[in-house]
C-alpha positions in Angstrom: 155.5 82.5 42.9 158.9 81.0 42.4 162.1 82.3 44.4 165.2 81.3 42.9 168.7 82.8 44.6 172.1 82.7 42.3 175.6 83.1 44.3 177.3 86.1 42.4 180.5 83.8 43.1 179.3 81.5 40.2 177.1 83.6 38.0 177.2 86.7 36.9 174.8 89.4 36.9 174.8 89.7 32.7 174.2 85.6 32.4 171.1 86.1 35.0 169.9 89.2 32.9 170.1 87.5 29.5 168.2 84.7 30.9 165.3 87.0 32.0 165.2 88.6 28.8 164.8 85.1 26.9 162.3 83.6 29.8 160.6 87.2 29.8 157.6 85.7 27.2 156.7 82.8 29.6 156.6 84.9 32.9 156.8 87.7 34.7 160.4 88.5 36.6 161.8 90.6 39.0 165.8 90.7 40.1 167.2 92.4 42.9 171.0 91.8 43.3 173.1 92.2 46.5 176.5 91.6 47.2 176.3 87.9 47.4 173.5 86.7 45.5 171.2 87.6 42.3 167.7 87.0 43.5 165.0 86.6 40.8 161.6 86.3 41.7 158.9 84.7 38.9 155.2 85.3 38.9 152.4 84.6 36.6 153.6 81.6 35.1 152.2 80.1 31.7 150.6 76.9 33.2 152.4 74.8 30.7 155.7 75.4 31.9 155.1 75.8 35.8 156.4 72.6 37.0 159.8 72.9 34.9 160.5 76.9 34.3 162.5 77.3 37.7 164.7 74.2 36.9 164.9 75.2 33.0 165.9 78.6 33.8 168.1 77.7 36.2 169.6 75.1 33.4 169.3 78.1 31.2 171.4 80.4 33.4 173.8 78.1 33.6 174.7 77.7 30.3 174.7 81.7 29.8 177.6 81.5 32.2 179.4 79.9 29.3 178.7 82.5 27.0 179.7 85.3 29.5 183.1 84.1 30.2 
């Protein structure tokens, strides 16, 4: 299992979401938000990608920022 935590001062809920939703085939994800951070928890992950999906989706999340602005 992979625990990634996103600061809600940098990303926004809608980038974290959309990233989910294009990771959601390689995974399984779960998101609880609070008032300072999006927490996303990832199980069951395709063996191909283990040792890069948290820093992809990270990556990933990232550049969804950019498209939320």
């Amino acid at each position: 299992m992979i625990n990634l935590k996103f600061n809600t001062k940098i990303y926004k809920k809608k980038a974290i979401e959309k990233t989910i939703s294009a990771y959601s085939h390689l995974a399984k994800f779960k998101s609880e938000n609070n008032k300072s951070y999006v927490k996303v928890k990832i199980d069951c992950i395709e063996s191909t990608v283990k040792d890069v999906l948290a820093d992809e989706f990270s990556n990933y999340a990232l550049g969804m920022m950019v498209k939320c602005l």
